[in-house]
Biopython code that builds the backbone (N, CA, C, O; Angstrom):
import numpy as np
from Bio.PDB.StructureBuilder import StructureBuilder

atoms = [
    (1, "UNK", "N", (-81.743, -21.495, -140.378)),
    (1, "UNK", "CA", (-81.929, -20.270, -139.661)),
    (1, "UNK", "C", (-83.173, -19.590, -140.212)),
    (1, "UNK", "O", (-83.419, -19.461, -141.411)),
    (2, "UNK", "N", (-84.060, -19.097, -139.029)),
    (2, "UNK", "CA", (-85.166, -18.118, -139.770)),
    (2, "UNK", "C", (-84.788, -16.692, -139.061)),
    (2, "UNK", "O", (-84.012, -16.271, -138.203)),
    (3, "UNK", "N", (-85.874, -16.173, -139.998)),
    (3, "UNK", "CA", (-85.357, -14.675, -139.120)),
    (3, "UNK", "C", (-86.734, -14.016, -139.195)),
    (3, "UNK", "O", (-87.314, -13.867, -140.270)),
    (4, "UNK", "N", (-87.279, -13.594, -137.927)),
    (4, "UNK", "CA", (-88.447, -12.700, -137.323)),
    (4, "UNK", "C", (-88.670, -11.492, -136.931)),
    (4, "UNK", "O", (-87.959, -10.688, -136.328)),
    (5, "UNK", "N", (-89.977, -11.424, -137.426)),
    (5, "UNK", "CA", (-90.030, -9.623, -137.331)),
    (5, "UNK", "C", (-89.913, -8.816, -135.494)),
    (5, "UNK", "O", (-89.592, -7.675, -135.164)),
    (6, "UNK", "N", (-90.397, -10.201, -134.528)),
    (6, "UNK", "CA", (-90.564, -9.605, -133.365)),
    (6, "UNK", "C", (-90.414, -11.323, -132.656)),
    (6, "UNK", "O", (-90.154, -12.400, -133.192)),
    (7, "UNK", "N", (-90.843, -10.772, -130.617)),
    (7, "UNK", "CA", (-90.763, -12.096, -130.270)),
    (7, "UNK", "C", (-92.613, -13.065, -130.583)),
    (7, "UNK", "O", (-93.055, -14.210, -130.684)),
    (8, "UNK", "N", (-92.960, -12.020, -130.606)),
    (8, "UNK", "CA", (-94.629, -12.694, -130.936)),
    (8, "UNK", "C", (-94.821, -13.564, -132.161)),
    (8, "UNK", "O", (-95.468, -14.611, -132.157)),
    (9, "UNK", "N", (-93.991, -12.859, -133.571)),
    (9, "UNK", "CA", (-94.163, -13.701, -134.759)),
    (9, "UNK", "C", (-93.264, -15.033, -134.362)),
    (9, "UNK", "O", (-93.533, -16.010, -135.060)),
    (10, "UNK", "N", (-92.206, -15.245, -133.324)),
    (10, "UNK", "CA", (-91.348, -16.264, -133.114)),
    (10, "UNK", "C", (-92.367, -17.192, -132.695)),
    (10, "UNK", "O", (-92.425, -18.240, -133.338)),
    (11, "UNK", "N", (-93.541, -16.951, -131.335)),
    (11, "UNK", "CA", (-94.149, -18.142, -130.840)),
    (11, "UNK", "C", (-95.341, -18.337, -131.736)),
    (11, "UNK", "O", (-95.974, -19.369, -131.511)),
    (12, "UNK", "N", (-95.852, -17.439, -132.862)),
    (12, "UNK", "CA", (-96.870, -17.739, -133.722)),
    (12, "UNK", "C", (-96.208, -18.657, -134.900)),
    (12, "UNK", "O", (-96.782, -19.341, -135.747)),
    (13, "UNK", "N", (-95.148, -18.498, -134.731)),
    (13, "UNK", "CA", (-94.992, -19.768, -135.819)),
    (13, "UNK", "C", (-94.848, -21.214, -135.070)),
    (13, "UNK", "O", (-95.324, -22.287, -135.440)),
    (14, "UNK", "N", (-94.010, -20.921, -133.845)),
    (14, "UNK", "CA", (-93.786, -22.024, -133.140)),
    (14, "UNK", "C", (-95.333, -23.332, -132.902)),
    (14, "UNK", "O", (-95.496, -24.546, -133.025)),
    (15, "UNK", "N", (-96.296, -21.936, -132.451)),
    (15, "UNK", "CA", (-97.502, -22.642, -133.023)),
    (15, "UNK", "C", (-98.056, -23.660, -133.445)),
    (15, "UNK", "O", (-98.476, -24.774, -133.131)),
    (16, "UNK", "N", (-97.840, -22.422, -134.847)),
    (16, "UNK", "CA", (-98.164, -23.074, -136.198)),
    (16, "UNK", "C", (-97.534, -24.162, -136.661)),
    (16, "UNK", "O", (-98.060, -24.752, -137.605)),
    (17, "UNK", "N", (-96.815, -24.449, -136.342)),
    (17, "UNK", "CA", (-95.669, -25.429, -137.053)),
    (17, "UNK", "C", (-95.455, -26.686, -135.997)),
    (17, "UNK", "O", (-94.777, -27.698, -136.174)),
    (18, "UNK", "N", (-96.399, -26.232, -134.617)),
    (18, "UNK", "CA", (-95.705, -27.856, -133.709)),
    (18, "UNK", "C", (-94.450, -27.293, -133.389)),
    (18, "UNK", "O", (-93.626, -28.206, -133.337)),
    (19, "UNK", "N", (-93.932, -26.179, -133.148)),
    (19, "UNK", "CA", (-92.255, -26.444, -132.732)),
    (19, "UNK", "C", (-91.702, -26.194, -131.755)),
    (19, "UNK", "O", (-92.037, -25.064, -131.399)),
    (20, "UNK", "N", (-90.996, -26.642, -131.076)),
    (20, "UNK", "CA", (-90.458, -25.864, -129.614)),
    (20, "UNK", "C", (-89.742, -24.836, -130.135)),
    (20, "UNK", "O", (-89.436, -24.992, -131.317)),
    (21, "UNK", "N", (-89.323, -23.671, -129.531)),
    (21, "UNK", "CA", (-88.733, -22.668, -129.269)),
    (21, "UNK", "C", (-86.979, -22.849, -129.431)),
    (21, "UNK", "O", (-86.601, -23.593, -128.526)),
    (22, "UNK", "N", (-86.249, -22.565, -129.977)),
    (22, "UNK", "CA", (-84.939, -23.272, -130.199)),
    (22, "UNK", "C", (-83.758, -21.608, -129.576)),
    (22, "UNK", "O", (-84.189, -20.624, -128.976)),
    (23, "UNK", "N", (-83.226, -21.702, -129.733)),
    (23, "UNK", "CA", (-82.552, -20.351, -129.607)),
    (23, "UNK", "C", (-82.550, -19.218, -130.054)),
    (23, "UNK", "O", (-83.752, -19.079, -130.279)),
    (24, "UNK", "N", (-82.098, -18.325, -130.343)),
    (24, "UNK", "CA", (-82.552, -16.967, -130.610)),
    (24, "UNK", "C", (-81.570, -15.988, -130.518)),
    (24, "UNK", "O", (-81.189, -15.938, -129.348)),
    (25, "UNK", "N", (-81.066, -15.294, -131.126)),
    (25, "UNK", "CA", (-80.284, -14.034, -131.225)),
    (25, "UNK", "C", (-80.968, -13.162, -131.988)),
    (25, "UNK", "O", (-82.012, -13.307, -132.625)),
    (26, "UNK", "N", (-79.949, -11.843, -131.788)),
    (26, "UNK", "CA", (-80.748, -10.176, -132.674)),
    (26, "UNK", "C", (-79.777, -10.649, -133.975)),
    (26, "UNK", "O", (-78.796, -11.381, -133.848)),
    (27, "UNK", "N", (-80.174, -10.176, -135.037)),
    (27, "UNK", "CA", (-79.608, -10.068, -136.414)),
    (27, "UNK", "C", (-77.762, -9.443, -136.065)),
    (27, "UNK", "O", (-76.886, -9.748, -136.874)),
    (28, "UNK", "N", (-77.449, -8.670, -134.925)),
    (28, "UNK", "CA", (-76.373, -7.716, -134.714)),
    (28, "UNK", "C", (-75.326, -8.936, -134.308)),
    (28, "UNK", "O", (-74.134, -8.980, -134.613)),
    (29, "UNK", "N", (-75.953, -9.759, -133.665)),
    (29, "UNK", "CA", (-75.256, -10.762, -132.692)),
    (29, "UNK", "C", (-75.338, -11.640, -133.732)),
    (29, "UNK", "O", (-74.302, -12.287, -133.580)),
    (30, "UNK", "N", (-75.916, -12.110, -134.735)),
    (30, "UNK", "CA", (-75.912, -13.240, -135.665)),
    (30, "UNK", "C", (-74.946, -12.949, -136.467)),
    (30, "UNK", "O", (-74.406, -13.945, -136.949)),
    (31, "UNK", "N", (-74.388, -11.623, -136.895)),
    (31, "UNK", "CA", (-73.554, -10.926, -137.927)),
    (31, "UNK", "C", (-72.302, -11.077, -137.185)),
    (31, "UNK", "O", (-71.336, -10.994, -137.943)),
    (32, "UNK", "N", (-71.911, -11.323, -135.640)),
    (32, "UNK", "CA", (-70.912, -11.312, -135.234)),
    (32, "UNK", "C", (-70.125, -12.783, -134.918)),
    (32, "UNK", "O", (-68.915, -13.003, -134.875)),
    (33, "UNK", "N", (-71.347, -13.768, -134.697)),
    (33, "UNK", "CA", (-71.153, -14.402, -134.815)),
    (33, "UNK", "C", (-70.798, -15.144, -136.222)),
    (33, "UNK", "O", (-69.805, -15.866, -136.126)),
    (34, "UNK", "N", (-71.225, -15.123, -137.123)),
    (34, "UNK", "CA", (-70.689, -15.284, -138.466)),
    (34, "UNK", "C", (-69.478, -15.322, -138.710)),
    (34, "UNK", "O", (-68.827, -16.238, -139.213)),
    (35, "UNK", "N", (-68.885, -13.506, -138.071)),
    (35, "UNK", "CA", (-67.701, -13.011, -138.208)),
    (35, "UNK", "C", (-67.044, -13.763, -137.187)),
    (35, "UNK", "O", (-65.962, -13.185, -137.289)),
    (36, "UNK", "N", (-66.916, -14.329, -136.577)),
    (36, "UNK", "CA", (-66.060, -15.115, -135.217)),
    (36, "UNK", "C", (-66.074, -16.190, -135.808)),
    (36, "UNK", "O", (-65.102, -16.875, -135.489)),
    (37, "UNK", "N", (-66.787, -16.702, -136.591)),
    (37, "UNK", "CA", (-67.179, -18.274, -136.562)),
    (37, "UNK", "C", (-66.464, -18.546, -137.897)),
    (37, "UNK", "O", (-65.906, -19.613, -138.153)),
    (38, "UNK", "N", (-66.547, -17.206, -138.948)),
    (38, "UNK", "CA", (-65.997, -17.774, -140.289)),
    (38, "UNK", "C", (-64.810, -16.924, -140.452)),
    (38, "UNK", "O", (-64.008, -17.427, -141.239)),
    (39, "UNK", "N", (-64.422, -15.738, -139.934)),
    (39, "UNK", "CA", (-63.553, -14.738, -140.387)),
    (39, "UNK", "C", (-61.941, -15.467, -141.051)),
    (39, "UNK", "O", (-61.370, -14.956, -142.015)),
    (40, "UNK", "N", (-61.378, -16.772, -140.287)),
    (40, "UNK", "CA", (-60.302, -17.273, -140.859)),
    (40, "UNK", "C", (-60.513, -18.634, -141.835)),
    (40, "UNK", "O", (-59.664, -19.497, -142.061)),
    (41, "UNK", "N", (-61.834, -18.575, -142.324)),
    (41, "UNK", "CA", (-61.953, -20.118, -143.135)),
    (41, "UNK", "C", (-61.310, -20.042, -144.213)),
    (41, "UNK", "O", (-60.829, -21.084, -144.658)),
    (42, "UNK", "N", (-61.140, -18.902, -144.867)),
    (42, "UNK", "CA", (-59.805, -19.581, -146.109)),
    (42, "UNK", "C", (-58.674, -19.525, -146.267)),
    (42, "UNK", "O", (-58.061, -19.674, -147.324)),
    (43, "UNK", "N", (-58.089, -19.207, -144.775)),
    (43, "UNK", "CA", (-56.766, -19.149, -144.644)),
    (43, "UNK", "C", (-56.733, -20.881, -145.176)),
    (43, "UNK", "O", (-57.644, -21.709, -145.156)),
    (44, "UNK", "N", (-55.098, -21.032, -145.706)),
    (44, "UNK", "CA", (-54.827, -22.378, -146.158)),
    (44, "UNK", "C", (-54.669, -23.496, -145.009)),
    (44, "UNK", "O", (-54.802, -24.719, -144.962)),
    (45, "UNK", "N", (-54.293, -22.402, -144.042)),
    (45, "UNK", "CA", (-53.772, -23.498, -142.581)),
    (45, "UNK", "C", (-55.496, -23.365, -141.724)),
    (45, "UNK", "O", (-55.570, -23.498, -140.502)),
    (46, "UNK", "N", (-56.209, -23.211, -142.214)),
    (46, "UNK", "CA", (-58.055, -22.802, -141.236)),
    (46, "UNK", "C", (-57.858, -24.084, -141.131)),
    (46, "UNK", "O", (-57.115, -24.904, -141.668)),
    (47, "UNK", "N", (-59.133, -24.103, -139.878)),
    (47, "UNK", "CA", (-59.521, -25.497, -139.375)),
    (47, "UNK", "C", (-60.677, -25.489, -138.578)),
    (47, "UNK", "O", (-60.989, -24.408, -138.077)),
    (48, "UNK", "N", (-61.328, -26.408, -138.374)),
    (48, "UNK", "CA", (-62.639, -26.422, -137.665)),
    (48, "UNK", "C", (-62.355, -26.241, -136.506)),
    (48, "UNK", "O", (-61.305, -26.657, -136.017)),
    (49, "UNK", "N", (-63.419, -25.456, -135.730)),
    (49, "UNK", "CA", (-63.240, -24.694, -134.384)),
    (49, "UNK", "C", (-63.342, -26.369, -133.542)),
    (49, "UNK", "O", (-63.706, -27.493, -133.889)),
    (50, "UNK", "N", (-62.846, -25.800, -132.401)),
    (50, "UNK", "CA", (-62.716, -27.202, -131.341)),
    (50, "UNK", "C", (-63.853, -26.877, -130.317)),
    (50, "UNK", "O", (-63.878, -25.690, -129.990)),
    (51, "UNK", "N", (-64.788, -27.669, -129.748)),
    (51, "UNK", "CA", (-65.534, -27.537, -128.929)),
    (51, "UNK", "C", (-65.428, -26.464, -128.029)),
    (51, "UNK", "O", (-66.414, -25.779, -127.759)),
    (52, "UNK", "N", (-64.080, -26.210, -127.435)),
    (52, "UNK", "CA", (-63.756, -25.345, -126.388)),
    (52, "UNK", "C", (-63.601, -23.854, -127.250)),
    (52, "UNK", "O", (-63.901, -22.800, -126.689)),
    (53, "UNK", "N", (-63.209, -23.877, -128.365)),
    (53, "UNK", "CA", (-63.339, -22.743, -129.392)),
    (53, "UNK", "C", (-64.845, -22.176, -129.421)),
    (53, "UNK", "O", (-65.237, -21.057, -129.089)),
    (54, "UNK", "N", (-65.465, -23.110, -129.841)),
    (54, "UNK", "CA", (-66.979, -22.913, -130.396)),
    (54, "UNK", "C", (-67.738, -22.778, -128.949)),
    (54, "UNK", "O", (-68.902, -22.394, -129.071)),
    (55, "UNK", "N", (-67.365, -22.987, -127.779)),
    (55, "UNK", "CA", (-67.942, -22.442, -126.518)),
    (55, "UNK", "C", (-67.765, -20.867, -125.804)),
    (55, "UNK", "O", (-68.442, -20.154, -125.064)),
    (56, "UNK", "N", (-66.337, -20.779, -126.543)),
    (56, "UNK", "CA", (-65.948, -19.653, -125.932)),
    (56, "UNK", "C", (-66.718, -18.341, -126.673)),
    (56, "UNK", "O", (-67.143, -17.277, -126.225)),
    (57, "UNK", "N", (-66.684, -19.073, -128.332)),
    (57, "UNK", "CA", (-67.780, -17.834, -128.947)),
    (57, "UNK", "C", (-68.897, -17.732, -128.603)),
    (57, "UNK", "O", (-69.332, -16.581, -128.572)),
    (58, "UNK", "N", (-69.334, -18.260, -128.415)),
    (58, "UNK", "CA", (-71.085, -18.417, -127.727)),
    (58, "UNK", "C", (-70.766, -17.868, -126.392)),
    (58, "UNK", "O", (-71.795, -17.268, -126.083)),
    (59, "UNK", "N", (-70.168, -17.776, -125.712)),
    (59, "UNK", "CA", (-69.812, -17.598, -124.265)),
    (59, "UNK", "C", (-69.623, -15.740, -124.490)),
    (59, "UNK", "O", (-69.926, -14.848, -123.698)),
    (60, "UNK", "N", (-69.144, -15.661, -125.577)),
    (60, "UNK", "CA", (-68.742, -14.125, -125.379)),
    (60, "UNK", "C", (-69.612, -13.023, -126.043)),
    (60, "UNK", "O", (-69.726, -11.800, -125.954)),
    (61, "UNK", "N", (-70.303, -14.278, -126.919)),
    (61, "UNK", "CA", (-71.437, -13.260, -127.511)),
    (61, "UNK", "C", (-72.589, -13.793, -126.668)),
    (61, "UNK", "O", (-73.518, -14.109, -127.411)),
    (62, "UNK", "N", (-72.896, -14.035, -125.212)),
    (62, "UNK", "CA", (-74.009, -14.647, -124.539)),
    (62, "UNK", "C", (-74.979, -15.463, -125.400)),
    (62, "UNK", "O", (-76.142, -15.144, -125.646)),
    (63, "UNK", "N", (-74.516, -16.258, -125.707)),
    (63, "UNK", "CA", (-75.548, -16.966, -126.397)),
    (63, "UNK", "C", (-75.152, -18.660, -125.383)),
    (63, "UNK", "O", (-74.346, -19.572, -125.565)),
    (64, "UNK", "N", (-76.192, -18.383, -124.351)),
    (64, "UNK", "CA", (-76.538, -19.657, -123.378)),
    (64, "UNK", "C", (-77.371, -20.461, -122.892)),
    (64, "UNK", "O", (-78.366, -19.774, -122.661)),
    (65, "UNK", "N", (-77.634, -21.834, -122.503)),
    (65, "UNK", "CA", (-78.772, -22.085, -122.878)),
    (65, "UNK", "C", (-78.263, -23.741, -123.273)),
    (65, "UNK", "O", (-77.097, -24.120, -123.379)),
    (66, "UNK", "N", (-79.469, -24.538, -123.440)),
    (66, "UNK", "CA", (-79.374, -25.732, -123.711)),
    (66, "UNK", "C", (-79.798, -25.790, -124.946)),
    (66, "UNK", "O", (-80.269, -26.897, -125.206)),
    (67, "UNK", "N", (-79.829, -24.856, -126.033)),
    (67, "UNK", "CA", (-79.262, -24.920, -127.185)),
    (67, "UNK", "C", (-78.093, -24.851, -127.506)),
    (67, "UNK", "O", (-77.415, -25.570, -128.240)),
    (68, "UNK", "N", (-77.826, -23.826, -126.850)),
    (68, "UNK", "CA", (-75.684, -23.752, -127.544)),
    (68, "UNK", "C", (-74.783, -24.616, -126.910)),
    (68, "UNK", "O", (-73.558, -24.624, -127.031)),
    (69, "UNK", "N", (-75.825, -25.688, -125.895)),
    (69, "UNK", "CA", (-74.655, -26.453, -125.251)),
    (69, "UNK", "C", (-74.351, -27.283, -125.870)),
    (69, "UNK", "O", (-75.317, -27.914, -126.299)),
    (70, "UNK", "N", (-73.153, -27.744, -126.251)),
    (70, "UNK", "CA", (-71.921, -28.862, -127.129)),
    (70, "UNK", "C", (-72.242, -29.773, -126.630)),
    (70, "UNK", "O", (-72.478, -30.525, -127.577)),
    (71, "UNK", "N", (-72.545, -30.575, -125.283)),
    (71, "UNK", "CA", (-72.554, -31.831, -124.726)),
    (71, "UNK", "C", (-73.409, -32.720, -125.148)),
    (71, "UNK", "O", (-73.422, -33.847, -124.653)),
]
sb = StructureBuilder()
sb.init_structure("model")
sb.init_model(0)
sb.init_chain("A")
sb.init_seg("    ")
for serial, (resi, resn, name, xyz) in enumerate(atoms, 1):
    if name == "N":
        sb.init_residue(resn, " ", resi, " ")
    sb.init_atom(name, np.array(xyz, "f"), 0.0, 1.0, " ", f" {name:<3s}", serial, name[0])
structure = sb.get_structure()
């Protein structure tokens, strides 16, 4: 994960570096996602999210796109 000051420093690195453009969220939406994604990992019974799990979070925090797609 990187994290950018604006969308301009995003395509000046993309640039710089040869890279395509990959996905993108605000820091607010990255913090929530975190919290969705990790909030029950040390319960003893946790378990890795299931595709349809890990769609629905992305789905609810709009994060869409042929980056977040599972397939």
């Amino acid at each position: 994960m990187l994290l950018f000051r604006s969308e301009e420093h995003i395509e000046l690195w993309c640039e710089q570096w040869h890279q395509s453009r990959g996905g993108t969220m605000s820091l607010d939406t990255c913090a929530k996602l975190a919290f969705d994604w990790y909030h029950d990992r040390l319960n003893p019974n946790g378990r890795r999210k299931t595709p349809e799990e890990a769609k629905g979070i992305f789905d609810a925090l709009g994060l869409s796109g042929a980056f977040w797609s599972l397939t």
